[in-house]
N, C-alpha and C positions, 0 to 999 in steps of 0.2 A: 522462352526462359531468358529474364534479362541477365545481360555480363556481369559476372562476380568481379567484385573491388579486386585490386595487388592485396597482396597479403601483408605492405606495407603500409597501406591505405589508399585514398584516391586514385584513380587514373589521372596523369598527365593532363589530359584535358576538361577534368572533374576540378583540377584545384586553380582555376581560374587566369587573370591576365598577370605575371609581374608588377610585383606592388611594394612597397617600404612598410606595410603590414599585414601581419600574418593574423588571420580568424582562426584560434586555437579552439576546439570543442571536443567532447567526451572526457570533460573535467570531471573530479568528484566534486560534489555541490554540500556535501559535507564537512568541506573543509571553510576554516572563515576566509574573509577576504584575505583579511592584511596577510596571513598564511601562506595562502593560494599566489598571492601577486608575489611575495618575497621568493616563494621558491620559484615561480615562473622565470622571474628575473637572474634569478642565478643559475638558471638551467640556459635562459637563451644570451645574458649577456656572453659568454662563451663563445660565441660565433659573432658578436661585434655591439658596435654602442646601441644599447635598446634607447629610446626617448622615454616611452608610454609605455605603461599595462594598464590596460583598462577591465578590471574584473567586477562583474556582480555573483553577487550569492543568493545560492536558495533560501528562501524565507525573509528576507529583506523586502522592508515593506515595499509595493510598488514598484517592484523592477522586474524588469523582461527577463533579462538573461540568466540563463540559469546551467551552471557547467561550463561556461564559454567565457570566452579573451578574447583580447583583441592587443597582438604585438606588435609596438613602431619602431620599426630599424632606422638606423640613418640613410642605409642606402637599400637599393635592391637587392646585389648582390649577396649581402651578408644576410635578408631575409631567405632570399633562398636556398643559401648555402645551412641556416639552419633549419629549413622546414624539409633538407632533405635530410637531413642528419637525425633530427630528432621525428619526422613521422613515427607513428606508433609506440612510439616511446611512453614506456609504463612512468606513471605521475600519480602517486596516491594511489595504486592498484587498480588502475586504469589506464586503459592505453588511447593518449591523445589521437585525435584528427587533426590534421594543420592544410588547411586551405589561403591564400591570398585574400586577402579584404577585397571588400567590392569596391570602398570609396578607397578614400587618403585620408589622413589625420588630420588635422588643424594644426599639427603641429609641425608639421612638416613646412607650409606656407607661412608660418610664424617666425620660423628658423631662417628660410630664403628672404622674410622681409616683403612679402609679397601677400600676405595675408589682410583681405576686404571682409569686412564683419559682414553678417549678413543685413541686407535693410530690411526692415519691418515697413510691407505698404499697407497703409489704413484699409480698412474695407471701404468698398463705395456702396453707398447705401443710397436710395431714393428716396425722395422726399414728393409725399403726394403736396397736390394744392392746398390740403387743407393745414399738412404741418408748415407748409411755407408764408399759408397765412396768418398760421399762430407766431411760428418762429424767426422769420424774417422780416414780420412787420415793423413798422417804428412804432417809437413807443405813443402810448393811448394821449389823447389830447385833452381827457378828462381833468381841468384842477383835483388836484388832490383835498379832501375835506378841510376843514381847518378845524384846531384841537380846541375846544370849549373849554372857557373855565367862567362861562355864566357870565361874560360881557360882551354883549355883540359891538362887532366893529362898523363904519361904512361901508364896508365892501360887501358886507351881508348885508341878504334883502330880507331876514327873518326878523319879523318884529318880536317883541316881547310877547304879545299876544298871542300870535300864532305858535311860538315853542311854548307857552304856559298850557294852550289847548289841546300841544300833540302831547303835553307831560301828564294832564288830566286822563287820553283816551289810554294812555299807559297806565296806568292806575288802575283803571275801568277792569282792562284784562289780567290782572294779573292776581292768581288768586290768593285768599287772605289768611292769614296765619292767626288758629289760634292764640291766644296767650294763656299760658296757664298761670293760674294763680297759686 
């Protein structure tokens, strides 16, 4: 039979390492954000300066979190002085969970001045022989056509006769249109 929780909630060693953020959950998900975050905030600024609440709601397109927070203290101490205070503390007829955050905020390295965005590295991709010989070749050594307006120049070796005879075999193929009368 495994160990039953404190009747305040987690075990000591259930609510993870000291942290400047508290993972709030067993929210009611019923309630909207801006609601949820505003009372959050007046319940834990209480025990010291919050930075962040971070809350989603149920039914909100695309989002994870559903009943759960995430609170940023300025310091440790006052996180834990309020996740001992307020454990299982009824919040919308529901009695909170209050664990340590796994990470740290952004916002915490924001504040110290010590905050590196994160970089984006490219994907490396491979390139077989054949894209390298499409895409890294120089360009084609073929002159480009030159635009007819029915005067050959010198530099053309087309005589008159030979394009009057390829205009004829176009003719030939091409087929003929009624006219109606």
């Amino acid at each position: 039979m495994p160990p039953k929780e404190a009747p305040n909630g987690p075990s000591p060693k259930d609510v993870g390492s000291p942290n400047q953020t508290l993972y709030v959950k067993n929210l009611n998900d019923k309630i909207h954000k801006t609601e949820l975050k505003r009372a959050l905030y007046m319940l834990f600024s209480t025990y010291g300066s919050v930075l962040d609440i971070i809350t989603q709601r149920v039914g909100a397109r695309k989002q994870s979190m559903r009943g759960q927070a995430h609170v940023v203290f300025r310091d440790v101490h006052t996180a834990t002085q309020a996740m001992r205070s307020l454990q299982a503390f009824e919040l919308f007829s529901k009695k909170m969970v209050i664990v340590y955050g796994r990470g740290t905020s952004n916002i915490i390295p924001k504040l110290r001045g010590t905050f590196e965005a994160p970089v984006a590295t490219p994907p490396v991709s491979e390139q077989t022989a054949l894209q390298q010989s499409i895409f890294n070749a120089p360009p084609g050594t073929v002159p480009p056509k030159p635009v007819g307006n029915g005067v050959s120049t010198a530099d053309e070796k087309v005589t008159i006769g030979q394009s009057d005879a390829s205009m004829e075999e176009d003719e030939d193929d091409a087929a003929m249109e009624e006219d109606s009368d």
